[in-house]
DRENVO-987930 format. One record per residue (C-alpha): chain; residue in one letter; residue number from 1; x, y, z. Coordinates in Angstrom, 2 decimals, always signed. Example, Ala and Ser with C-alpha at 12.3 -4.5 7.8 and 13.67 -1.06 7.14 Angstrom:
2
c / r / k / c1 / c2 / c3
A / A / 1 / +12.30 / -4.50 / +7.80
A / S / 2 / +13.67 / -1.06 / +7.14
//
This chain:
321
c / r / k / c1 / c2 / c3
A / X / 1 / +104.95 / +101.68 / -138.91
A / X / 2 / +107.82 / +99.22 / -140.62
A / X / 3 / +105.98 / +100.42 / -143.95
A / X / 4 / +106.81 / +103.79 / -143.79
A / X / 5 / +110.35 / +103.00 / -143.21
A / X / 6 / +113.16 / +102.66 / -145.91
A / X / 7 / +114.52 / +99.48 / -146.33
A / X / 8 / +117.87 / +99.95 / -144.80
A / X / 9 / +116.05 / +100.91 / -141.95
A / X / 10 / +114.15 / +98.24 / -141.69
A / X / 11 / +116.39 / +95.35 / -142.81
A / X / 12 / +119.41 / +95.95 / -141.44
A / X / 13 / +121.70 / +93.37 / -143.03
A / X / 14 / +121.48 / +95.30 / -146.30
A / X / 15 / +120.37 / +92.07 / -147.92
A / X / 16 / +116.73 / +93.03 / -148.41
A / X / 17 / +115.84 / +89.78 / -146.69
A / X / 18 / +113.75 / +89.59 / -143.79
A / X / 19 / +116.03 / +87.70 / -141.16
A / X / 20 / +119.86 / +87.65 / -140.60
A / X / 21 / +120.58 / +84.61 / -142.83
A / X / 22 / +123.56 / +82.29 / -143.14
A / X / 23 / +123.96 / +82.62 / -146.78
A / X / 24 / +124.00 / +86.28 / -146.45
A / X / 25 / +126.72 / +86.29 / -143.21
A / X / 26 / +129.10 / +83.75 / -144.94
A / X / 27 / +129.36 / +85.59 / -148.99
A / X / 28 / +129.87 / +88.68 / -146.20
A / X / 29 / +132.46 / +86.64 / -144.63
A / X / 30 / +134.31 / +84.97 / -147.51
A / X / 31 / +133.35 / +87.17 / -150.42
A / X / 32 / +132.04 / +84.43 / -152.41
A / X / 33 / +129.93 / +80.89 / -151.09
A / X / 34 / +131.50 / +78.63 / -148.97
A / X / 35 / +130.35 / +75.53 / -148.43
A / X / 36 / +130.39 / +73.11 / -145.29
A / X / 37 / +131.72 / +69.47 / -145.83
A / X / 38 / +130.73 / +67.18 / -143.02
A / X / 39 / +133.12 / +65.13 / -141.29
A / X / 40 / +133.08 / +62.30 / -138.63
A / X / 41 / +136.70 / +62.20 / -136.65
A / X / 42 / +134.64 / +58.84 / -134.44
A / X / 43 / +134.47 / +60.84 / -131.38
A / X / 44 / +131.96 / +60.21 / -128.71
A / X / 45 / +130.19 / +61.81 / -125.45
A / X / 46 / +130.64 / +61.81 / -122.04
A / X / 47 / +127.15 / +60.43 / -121.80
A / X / 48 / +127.70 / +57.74 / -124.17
A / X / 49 / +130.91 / +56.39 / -122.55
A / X / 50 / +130.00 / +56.37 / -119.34
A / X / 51 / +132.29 / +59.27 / -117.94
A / X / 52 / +128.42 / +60.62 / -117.30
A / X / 53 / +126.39 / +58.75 / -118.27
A / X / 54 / +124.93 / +55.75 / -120.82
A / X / 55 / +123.17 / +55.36 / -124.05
A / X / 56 / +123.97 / +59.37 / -125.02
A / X / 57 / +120.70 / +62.01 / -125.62
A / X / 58 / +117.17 / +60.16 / -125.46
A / X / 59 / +116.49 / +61.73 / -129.42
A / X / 60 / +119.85 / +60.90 / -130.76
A / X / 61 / +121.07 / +59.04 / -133.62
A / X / 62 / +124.17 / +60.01 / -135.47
A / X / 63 / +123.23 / +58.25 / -138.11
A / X / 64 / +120.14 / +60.25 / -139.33
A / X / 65 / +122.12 / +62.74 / -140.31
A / X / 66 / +125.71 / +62.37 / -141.41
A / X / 67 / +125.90 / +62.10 / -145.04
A / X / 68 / +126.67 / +58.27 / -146.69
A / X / 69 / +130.67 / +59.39 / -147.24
A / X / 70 / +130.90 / +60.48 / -144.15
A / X / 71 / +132.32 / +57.23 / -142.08
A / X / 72 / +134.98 / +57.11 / -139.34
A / X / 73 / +136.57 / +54.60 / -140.85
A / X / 74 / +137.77 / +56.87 / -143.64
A / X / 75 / +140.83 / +59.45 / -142.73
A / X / 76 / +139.64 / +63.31 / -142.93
A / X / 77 / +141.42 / +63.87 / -146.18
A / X / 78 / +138.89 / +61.20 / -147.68
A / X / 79 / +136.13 / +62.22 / -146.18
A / X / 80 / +136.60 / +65.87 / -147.10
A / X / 81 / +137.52 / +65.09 / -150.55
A / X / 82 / +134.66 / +62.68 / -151.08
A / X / 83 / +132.43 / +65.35 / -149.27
A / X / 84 / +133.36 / +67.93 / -151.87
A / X / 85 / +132.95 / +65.59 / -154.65
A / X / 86 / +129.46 / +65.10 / -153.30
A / X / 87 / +128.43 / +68.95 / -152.97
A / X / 88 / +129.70 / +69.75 / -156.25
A / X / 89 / +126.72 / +68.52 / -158.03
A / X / 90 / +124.40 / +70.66 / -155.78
A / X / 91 / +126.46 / +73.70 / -154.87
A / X / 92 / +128.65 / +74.35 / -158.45
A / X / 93 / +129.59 / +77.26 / -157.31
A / X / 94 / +130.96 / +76.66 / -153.97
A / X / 95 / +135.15 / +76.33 / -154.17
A / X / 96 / +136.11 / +77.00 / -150.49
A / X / 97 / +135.30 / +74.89 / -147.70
A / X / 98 / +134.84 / +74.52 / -143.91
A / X / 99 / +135.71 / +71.48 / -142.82
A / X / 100 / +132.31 / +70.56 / -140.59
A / X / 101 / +133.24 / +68.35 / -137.63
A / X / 102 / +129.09 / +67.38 / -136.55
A / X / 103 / +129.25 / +63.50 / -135.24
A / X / 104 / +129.01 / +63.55 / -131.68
A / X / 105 / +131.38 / +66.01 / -129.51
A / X / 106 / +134.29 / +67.24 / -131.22
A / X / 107 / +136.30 / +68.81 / -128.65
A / X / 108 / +136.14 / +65.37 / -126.17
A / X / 109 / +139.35 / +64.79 / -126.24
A / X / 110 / +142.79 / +65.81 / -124.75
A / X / 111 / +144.71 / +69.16 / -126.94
A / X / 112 / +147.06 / +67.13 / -128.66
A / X / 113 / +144.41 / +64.27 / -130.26
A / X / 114 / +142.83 / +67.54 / -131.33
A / X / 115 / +145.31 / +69.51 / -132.84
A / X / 116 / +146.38 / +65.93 / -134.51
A / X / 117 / +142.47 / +65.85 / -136.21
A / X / 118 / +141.87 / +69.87 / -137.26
A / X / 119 / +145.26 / +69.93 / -138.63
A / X / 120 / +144.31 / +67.20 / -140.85
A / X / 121 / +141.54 / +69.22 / -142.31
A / X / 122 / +143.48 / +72.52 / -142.46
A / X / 123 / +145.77 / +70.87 / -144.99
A / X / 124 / +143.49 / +69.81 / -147.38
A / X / 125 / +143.01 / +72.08 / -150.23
A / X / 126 / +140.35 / +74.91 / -150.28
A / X / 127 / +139.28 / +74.26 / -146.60
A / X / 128 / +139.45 / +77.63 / -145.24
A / X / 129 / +138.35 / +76.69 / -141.60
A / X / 130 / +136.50 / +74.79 / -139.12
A / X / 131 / +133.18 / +74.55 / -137.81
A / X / 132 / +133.08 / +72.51 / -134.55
A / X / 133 / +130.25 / +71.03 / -132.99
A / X / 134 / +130.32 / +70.37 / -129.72
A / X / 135 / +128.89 / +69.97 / -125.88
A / X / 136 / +128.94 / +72.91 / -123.42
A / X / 137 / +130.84 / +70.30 / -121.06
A / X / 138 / +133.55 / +69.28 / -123.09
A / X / 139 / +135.41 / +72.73 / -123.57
A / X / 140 / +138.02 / +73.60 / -120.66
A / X / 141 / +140.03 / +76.95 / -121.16
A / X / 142 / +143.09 / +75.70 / -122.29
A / X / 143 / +141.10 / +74.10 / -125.65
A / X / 144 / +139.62 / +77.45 / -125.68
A / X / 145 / +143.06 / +79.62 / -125.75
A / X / 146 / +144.15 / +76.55 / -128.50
A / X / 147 / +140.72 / +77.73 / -130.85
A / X / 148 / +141.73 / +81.37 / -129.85
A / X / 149 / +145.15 / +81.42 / -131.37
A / X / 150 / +143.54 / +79.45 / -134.62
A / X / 151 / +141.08 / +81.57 / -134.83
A / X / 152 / +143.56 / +84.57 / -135.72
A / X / 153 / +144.93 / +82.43 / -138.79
A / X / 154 / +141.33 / +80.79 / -140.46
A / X / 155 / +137.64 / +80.76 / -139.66
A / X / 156 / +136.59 / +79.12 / -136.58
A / X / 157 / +133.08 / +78.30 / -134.99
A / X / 158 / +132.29 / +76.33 / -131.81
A / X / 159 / +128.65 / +75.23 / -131.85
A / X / 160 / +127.13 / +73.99 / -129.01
A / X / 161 / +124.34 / +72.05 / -128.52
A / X / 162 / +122.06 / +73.64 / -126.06
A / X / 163 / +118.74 / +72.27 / -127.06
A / X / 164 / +116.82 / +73.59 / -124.36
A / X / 165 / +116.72 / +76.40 / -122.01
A / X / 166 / +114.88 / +73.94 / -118.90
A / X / 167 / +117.50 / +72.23 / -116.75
A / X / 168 / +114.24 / +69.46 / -115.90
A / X / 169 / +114.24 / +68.62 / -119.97
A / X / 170 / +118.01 / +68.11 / -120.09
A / X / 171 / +117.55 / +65.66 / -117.62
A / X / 172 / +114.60 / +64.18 / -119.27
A / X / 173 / +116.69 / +63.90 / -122.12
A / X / 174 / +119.89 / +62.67 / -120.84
A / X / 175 / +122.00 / +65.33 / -121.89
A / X / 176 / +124.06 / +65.07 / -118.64
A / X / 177 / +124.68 / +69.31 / -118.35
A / X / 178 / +122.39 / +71.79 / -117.39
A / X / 179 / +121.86 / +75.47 / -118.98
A / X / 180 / +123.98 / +77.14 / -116.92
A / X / 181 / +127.10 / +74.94 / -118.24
A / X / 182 / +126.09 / +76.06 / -121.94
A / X / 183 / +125.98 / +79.90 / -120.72
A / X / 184 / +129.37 / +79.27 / -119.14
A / X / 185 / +130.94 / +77.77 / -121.96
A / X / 186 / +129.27 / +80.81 / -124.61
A / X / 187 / +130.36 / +83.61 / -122.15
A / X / 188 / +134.15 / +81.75 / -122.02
A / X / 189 / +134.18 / +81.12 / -125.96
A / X / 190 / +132.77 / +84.77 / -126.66
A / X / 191 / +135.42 / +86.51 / -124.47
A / X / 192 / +137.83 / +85.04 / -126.27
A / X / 193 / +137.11 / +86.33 / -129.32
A / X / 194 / +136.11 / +82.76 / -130.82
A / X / 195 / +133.06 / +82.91 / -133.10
A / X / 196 / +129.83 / +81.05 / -131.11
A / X / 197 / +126.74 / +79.52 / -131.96
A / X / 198 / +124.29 / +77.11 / -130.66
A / X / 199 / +121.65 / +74.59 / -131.35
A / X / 200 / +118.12 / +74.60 / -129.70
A / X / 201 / +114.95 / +72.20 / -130.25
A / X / 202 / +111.64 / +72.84 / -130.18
A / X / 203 / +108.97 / +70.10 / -129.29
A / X / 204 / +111.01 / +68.19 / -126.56
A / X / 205 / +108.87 / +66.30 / -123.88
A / X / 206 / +106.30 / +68.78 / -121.72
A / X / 207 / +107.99 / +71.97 / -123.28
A / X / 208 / +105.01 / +74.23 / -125.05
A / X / 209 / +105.60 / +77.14 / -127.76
A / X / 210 / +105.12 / +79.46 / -124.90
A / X / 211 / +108.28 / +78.12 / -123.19
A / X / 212 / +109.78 / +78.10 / -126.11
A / X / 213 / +108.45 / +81.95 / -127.00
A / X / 214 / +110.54 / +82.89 / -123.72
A / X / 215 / +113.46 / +81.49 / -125.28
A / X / 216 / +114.00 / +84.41 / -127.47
A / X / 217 / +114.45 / +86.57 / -125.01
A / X / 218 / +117.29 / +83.93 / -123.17
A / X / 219 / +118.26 / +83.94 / -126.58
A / X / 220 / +119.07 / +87.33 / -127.44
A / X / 221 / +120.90 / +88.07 / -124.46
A / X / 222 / +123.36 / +85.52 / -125.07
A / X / 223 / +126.83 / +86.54 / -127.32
A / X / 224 / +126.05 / +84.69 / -129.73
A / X / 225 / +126.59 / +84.99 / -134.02
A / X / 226 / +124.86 / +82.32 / -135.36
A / X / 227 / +121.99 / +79.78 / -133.93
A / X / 228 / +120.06 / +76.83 / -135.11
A / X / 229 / +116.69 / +75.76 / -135.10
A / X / 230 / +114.79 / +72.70 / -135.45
A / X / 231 / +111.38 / +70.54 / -134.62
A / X / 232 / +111.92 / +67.21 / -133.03
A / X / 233 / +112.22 / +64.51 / -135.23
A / X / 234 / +111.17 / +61.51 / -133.73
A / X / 235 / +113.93 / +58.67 / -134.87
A / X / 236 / +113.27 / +55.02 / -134.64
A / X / 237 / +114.76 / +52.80 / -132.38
A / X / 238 / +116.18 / +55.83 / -130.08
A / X / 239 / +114.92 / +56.14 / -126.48
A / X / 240 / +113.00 / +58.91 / -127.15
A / X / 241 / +110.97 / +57.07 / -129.67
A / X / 242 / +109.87 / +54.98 / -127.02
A / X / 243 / +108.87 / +57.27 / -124.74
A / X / 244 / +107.05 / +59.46 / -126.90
A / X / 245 / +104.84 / +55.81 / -127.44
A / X / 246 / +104.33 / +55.49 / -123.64
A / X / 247 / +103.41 / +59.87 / -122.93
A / X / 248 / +102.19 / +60.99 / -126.33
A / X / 249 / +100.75 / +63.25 / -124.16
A / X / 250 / +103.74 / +65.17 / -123.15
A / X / 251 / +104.81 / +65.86 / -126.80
A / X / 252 / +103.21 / +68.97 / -128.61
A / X / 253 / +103.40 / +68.41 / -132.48
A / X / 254 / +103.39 / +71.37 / -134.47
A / X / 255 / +101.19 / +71.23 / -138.31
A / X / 256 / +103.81 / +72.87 / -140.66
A / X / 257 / +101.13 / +75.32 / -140.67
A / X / 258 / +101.33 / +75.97 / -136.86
A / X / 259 / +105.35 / +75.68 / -136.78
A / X / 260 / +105.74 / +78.93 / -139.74
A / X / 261 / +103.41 / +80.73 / -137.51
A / X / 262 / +105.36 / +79.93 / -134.34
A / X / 263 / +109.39 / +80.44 / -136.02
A / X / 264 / +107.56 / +84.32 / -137.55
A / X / 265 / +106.84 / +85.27 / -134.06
A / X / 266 / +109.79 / +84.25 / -132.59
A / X / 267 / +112.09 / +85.96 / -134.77
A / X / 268 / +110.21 / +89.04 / -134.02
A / X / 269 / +111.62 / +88.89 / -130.88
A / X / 270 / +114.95 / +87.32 / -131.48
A / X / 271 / +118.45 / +89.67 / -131.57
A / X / 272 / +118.81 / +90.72 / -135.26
A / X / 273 / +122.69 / +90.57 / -134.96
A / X / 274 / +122.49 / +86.86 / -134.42
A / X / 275 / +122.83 / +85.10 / -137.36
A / X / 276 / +119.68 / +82.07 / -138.40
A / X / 277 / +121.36 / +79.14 / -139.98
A / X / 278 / +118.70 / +77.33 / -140.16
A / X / 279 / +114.68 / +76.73 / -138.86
A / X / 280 / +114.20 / +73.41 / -139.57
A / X / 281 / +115.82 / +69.61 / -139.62
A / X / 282 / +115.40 / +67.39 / -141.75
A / X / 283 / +116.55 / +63.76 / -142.16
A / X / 284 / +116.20 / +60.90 / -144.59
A / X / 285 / +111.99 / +59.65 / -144.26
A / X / 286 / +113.74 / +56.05 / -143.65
A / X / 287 / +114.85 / +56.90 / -140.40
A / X / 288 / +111.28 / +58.71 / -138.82
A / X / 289 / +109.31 / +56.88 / -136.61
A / X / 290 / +106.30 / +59.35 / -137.03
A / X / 291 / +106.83 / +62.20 / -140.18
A / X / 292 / +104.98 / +65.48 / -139.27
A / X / 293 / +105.22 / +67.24 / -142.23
A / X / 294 / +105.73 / +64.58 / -144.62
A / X / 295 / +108.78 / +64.96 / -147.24
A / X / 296 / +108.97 / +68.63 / -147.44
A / X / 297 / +112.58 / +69.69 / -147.92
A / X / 298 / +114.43 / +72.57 / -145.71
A / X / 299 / +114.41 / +74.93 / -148.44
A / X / 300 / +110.37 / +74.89 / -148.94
A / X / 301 / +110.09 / +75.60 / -145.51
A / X / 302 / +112.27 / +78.52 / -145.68
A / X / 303 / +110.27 / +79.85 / -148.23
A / X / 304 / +107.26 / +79.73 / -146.58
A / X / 305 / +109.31 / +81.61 / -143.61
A / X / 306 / +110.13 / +84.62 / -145.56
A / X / 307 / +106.66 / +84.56 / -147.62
A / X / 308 / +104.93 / +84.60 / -144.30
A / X / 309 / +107.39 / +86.94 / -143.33
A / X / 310 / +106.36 / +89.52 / -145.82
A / X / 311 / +102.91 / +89.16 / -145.80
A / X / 312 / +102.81 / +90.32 / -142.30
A / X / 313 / +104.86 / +92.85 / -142.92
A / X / 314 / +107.70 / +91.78 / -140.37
A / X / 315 / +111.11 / +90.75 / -139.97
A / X / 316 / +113.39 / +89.65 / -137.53
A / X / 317 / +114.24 / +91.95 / -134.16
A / X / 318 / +110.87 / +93.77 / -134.98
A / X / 319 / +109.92 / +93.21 / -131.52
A / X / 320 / +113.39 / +92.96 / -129.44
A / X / 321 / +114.64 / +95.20 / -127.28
//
């Protein structure tokens, strides 16, 4: 029984926490807290352009989630030193930075734009690397032998969004890839050596938590160090607010009661050596065309995570194998 275990053998980031957090990996990392400053470089998607496809994914809206400095209009130096400016009143302690390229995908376009952009925010003081996030079918293998070669002088991440492990639901949603693009692009980013992680939603259109319960297992066999979790959000004025109006019926909303009790038992099964950035999203009430858990804030939820956690006596990779 995990009771009669020591805690090293039962926890074993050596953090006494219950899961393989983010704050633990990066002071690990870097030492000392790092913090992520987000930036938008006014790229786009292949299914927003046309090169795929129109009007980008069916729950998107950039919008809903980049913070009010962060406009493509500004040059990365501004944006990074207006983003620090703004984290210094939450995160004091924080001195070194990743500069956190999140608006759209930030590897569509060619080498040389690229290089151009990152080496922007290399130069700016106390960033200490990137994190890059990005579509499973906008990496090619030369990009990948450029974020190889960086990676051996500063931190680098590639995070792709995945979202869901059903090829019919990334149709559904107009993601324009299926999942065995994103396995191809984590297998080609992991052999490299390039740090990985990836994005996943639960509650997406006639998915159930026991689809989403066989995820963990998809999951866990993938070479990944650090994932992402969160509940759809329904946004107003996207696509898939519109749909959910016409098939309510194809959505299953989780209480926050219900979604705690779902994100325990999946990290029972989920590899403990990949890393949990998050469990949750959360954006501004203004932009929510339906609010299931009313303003609760990321960090509440966690709590409740790692209380519920304990109380059943559990922890992350209990159940993998």
């Amino acid at each position: 029984m995990a009771s009669q275990q020591s805690t090293s053998e039962i926890f074993p980031w050596h953090t006494g926490r219950r899961f393989n957090s983010y704050a633990d990996y990066f002071k690990q990392t870097f030492g000392q807290r790092v913090q992520k400053v987000t930036i938008n470089a006014g790229f786009t998607c292949p299914n927003r352009d046309g090169k795929i496809s129109f009007g980008g994914c069916s729950y998107c809206d950039n919008s809903a989630f980049n913070p009010s400095y962060c406009q493509k209009g500004k040059s990365i130096s501004q944006q990074i030193a207006e983003g620090i400016v703004f984290h210094k009143n939450r995160y004091r302690r924080a001195d070194k930075y990743l500069a956190y390229f999140q608006a759209y995908s930030n590897t569509y376009a060619s080498l040389d734009e690229l290089k151009h952009i990152y080496n922007q925010a290399l130069e700016c003081e106390n960033v200490v690397g990137l994190v890059i996030g990005t579509r499973p079918d906008c990496i090619d293998e030369e990009k990948l032998d450029y974020f190889a070669r960086l990676s051996q002088r500063c931190y680098v991440i590639l995070e792709y969004g995945v979202e869901s492990c059903s090829d019919k639901t990334l149709a559904l949603v107009n993601r324009g890839h299926d999942f065995q693009c994103a396995r191809r692009a984590i297998d080609a980013t992991a052999a490299r050596g390039i740090k990985c992680g990836a994005h996943f939603i639960f509650g997406l259109p006639k998915e159930s938590p026991a689809d989403w319960q066989q995820w963990a297992k998809i999951i866990s066999a993938m070479p990944l160090d650090t994932v992402k979790f969160h509940q759809l959000q329904i946004i107003k004025d996207t696509p898939m607010a519109a749909y959910c109006q016409q098939h309510p019926e194809e959505f299953y909303s989780f209480t926050l009661p219900q979604y705690i009790d779902f994100i325990v038992g999946f990290l029972e099964h989920l590899n403990p050596n990949i890393v949990v950035e998050r469990f949750a999203g959360e954006v501004p009430p203004r932009f929510l065309d339906q609010s299931l858990w009313g303003l609760i804030r990321n960090d509440q939820i966690l709590q409740q995570v790692e209380k519920t956690l304990a109380q059943r006596n559990t922890y992350q990779g209990r159940l993998y194998k």
